[in-house]
Structures are given as C-alpha cells and as structure tokens.
C-alpha positions, 0 to 999 in steps of 0.5 A: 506534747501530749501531755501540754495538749492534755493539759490544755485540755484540762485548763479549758474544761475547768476554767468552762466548768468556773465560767458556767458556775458563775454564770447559773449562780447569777442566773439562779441565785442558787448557792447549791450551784457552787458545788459544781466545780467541787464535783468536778474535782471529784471526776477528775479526782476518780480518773487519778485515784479513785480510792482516795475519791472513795474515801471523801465519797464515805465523808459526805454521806453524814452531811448529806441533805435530802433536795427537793425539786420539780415542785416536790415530786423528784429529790435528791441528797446532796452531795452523796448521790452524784457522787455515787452516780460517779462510782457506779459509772466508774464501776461500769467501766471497771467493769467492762475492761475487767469482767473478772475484777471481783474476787473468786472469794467474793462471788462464792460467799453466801452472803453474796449469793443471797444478796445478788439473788435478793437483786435478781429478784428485784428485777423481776418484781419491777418488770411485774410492777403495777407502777413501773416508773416508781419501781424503775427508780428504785432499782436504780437507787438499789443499783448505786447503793449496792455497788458503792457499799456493797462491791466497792469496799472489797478493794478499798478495806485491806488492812487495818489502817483502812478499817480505822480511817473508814470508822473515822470518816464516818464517825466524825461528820455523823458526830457533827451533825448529832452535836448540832441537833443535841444544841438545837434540841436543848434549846427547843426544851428536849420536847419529844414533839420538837426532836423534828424541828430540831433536825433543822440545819441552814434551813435544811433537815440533816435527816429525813427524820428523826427515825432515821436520825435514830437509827444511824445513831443507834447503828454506829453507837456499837462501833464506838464500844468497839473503838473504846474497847481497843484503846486501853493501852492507848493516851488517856486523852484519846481515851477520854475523847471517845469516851465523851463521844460515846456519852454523846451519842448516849444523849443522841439516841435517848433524846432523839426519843424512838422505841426502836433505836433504844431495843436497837441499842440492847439487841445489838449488845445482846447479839455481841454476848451471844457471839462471844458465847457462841450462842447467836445461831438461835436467836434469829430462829428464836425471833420466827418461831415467836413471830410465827406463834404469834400470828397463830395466836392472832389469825384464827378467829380473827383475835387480832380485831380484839386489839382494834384501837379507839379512834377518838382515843388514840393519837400522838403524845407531846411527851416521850413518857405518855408516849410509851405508856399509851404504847403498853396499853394500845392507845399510841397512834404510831403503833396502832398505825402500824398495825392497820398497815401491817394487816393490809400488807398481809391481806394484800399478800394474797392477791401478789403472793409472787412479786408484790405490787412493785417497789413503790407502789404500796402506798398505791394498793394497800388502803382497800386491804386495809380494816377501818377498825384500826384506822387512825388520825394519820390513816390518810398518810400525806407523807405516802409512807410504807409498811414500818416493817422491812420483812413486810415491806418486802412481801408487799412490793416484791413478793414472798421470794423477796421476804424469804430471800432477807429472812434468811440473809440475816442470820446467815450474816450473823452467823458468819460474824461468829464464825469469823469471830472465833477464827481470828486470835488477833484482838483488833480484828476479833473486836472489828467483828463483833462491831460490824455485827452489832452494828448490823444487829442494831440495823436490823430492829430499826428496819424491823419498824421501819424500812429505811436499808434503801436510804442513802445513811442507814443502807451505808451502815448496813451495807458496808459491815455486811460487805467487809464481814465477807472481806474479813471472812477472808482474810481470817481463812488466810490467816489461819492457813498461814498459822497452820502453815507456819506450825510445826508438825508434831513427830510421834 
C-alpha cells in the first residue's frame, strides 16, 4: 500500500512538475524552461543512486553555458550549477545522518588540511570583506565546487573502471565543444581576432572565453597522452581514434592562440619528466626563488617604472604573430595590462595585508593603487576583470595567509604525485599519476596569468585530480602493505 501511495505521490509530482513546464514555456517563450523536467529527473535520480547522478553531473560540465539575467548582474552556467546545487544539499544531508562519512585517511592528508585551512581562511576573509554581498556568493560558489570536486570523488573513484568512465565523460562533450569551435574558427579564417566569436554555439558562448577555452584544452590535453600511452597493446583502431583526438586537441590549443596555454602545455611535460626522474621537488622552490629575485631586482629604486609602456603604442594585435612579437618587446596590451594591475595588487597589499579586500571586491579598490604610467586602452576594465594572476589574486581579495596557504599547496601536490608515482608498480595507475599531475601542472601556468581555479571547468579539472591524487595516495599505501604482506620473509 505504501509503496502504490508513494507511487501516487511520484505521478502526481511529475505530471505537476509537465503541467508547470508547458505552462512557463507558454507564458515565457523560453526553451531554457524545458530543462525543467530534466532536472527533475536528476532529484529523483539522487534519492535512487546518486553515483549514477554523479556521473551524468561530470558529463554536463563540458556543454556548460554561462546565462545571464536580472539585466546582467546575476548568471548562472547551465545545466552544471543546479545540478551541484543538488549534491551539495545531498551532501548536507549525507552529512547530518553520517558526521563521520569522510575517511579517516581523507581528513589526515595535507593536501586536505591545506586545502580545508585555505576554506577557513576564506571565511574570515569574507567576514572582514569591504563588499559582503560579493564575497557572500563567492563562498557560496567555493562551497558547491569543493564539495562536488573535491569531497565527492572520494566515494565515486574506486577502481579503475571509474577512473576510465571519469576520463570519458569529460573527454567527450569537451572534445564536441572543441570540434564545433575549430569548425566555426575555420570559417572565421583561424583569425586571432575572431577566436571570441568563434566560441559561439546556438547563440550562446561555450565558454566565458577563449582563455578558458585554452586552459580546459591545455588541462586535458595531458590525459590524453596518458590515455595513448596505455593502449598500445589495445585495437589499432582505438588507438588511431585517440590519436586523432590528440591532433585535435593540438589544433585546439594553437588556434585558440594564448601564450599561456601553450607553456601550459610544455610545463606539464616538463613536471611529468621530472616526476619520473624524481626531480619535480625543485621546481617550484626554483619558481620562488626566480620570482623573488625578480622583484628584488624590479622594487628598489623603482626600476620596474623603466618597463612603463607607450600609451599610444601599445594595444591588441589582429594577428597571433604580432601579438607575440609586441609581447617581447613590451609593447602587447594584454601584457602590459596586466603589469599595471599586478603593481596595484601589491601596492593595495599594504593597506589589506591580513584578509585583502574581500572576494570580488578588487575590481572595487584597486584602481587608486594603480600607476597611470602603465595605464592601457583597456585600463577602464568594463568586463570588471581581476588580477591575472591567481597568487595575486589571492593577496588582494584574502590576504597574504590565503596567497601563502596556495603557495605551498601547490608543490606539496606535486610532490605527492611523485611519491605516489613511485610507490605504484602497476603501469595503469603509475600512468594515471603522472597525468592527473600534468594536468594540475598545466592548470597552475594557466592561473598563474589568469585566475579561473573558481570557474565551473577549469576548477573541475583541478579539483578532481587534486582530490583522486589523495584517493590514489591511498590506495597505493594499500597496495604496498598488501605486496609486504604477501612477500615471504627471507631466513638467514
């Protein structure tokens, strides 16, 4: 009887669920409407088995647009974000009736403890904020991303299959969306000018723009070499299926024509060689103490001013060429751009050493730090973007504990990849490894010019390898006290 009631129940809410559909889309005209009862189907989907929900959750990040409404001050990316709406309320849930449902392990990793003092941080960096509203949102978007990208995979990727059907639910609608943009790039002549109107899809962006469509290109272009690397004993037709989307993501990344993506590229190679040499420990004190030497070199005296641009000189390039050639000779906008908001950021550090200004409220505060020397054209910023540099953008907002905190996260990530790497003897999961490190590798020079770890695709891409480089630290501990259990000990 409880069952037909509950059933009643079920075909009552759907049928209400159809009728407000039709009803909205009538009154509206809008097609977004019609997702609806696709939504729907996910809420029941994660009361039944909300792995499998998980999963068509990781599918959708990929198709992902960006919506904006309340005449352009709020958005949202469809159909990804009420969908982590969902697991972050299933999560509470979860939560409350198991308050020990996260592993032991889970909690005594340091990635996990930075990560979760990186978290606190935040929060006090948004009580202390100038622009509350602003920073509000952002913890809640923080919140939704590190719970389904970062605490959810713990339970989803268990063993290898889940690892190969993770790969492909984001391998394929990401490769969809890069073939639809080669097409429309190819037709737009491959101008360097036009890669932002090549984004276009059904009169929406695929991406925010072509930045990010660079970085999650360059981010999953490692995993691919990876997926190569395992299928040599696999059908020749498999194999020269992934190798064709390796090329295509080559011609992804060129033609979406960002300097950042392609070192992004080199120095996740650079990071997998150095894993295997068991080298990868110094490259980022090597990084510090460059970056460090440079600005004792650029402070004193104030020599950086020496690198002031020319106002009237200084602007965007219609071809990729001319724009790498004005940026070794200082004449690039974008560069230059970013160096007049990378000295506001510092010179604002000093007034909010302790908790920045807030999360979101750079664009706010930093314009009377700035030095009118390095103004550009775009020195107004319209688009209210932020630093162009993720180190920076933590000083600013958070304060120098948020900058130190991601500072050190990032080599003790890499150095636990290595550790990891070595300790495995299985080929699949030494090769999983050093891809998921690449890929964070790649992620880390893309926000190292830009800040994008807070956006619904790239923070995937970086999320989930840091979370499954900890379920793999695991699991390789578990394998290796299974080999010493299972070796014989040798008698004297």
């Amino acid at each position: 009887m409880d069952l037909i009631l509950k059933n009643k129940w079920f075909g009552f809410a759907s049928l209400s669920v159809l009728f407000l559909t039709v009803a909205l889309f009538a009154y509206t005209g809008s097609y977004l409407v019609l997702a609806a009862p696709f939504g729907y189907l996910f809420f029941v989907l994660l009361g039944i088995n909300w792995k499998t929900a998980y999963w068509i959750f990781l599918f959708t990040i990929p198709f992902s647009i960006q919506i904006s409404f309340a005449g352009d001050t709020m958005s949202l990316t469809l159909p990804d974000q009420p969908l982590m709406w969902c697991l972050l309320g299933l999560f509470i849930v979860m939560l409350a009736r198991n308050p020990n449902m996260m592993p032991k392990w889970w909690w005594k990793d340091k990635i996990t403890f930075i990560a979760l003092l990186q978290f606190l941080w935040l929060i006090v960096a948004v009580v202390c904020s100038k622009m509350l509203f602003f920073s509000l949102k952002f913890l809640m978007v923080k919140s939704w991303i590190m719970v389904c990208y970062f605490m959810l995979p713990v339970f989803i990727f268990t063993e290898k299959k889940d690892f190969i059907l993770g790969f492909k639910l984001l391998l394929i609608p990401t490769l969809m969306t890069v073939i639809i943009i080669l097409i429309h790039h190819a037709m737009l002549g491959f101008r360097f000018n036009k890669v932002q109107m090549s984004l276009a899809f059904l009169g929406q962006s695929l991406y925010y723009n072509h930045v990010d469509y660079s970085s999650v290109t360059s981010m999953l272009f490692p995993l691919l070499l990876v997926a190569y690397s395992l299928t040599k004993k696999r059908n020749p037709v498999v194999r020269g299926g992934l190798l064709l989307i390796i090329l295509i993501f080559i011609a992804g990344v060129i033609f979406a024509q960002t300097r950042a993506a392609y070192i992004a590229v080199f120095f996740a190679i650079a990071v997998g060689v150095a894993m295997r040499m068991k080298l990868v420990n110094i490259i980022m004190p090597t990084i510090y103490a460059l970056i460090i030497l440079l600005f004792c070199y650029m402070v004193p005296n104030n020599k950086y001013m020496d690198f002031r641009p020319d106002y009237n000189k200084t602007y965007m390039h219609k071809e990729f060429t001319d724009h790498l050639i004005a940026t070794f000779r200082g004449k690039d906008m974008s560069s230059m751009e970013r160096l007049y908001r990378w000295i506001a950021t510092v010179r604002m550090s000093t007034d909010y050493p302790l908790t920045g200004v807030g999360p979101r409220a750079f664009y706010f505060y930093y314009k009377p730090y700035a030095v009118s020397s390095f103004q550009t054209y775009v020195s107004r910023n319209k688009e209210q973007s932020t630093t162009h540099n993720y180190y920076l953008y933590m000083l600013a907002e958070q304060g120098w504990p948020a900058m130190l905190l991601y500072a050190l996260l990032v080599p003790v990530i890499f150095a636990k990849a290595q550790k990891i790497y070595h300790r495995f003897k299985d080929k699949f999961w030494r090769a999983v490894t050093i891809g998921l490190a690449m890929t964070i590798a790649a992620g880390f020079i893309n926000n190292f010019f830009s800040e994008l770890i807070e956006t619904h695709k790239v923070g995937a891409l970086f999320y989930i390898p840091v979370a499954l480089l900890i379920i793999l630290d695991k699991k390789s501990k578990d394998l290796e006290k299974e080999d010493a259990a299972n070796t014989p000990e040798l008698i004297s």
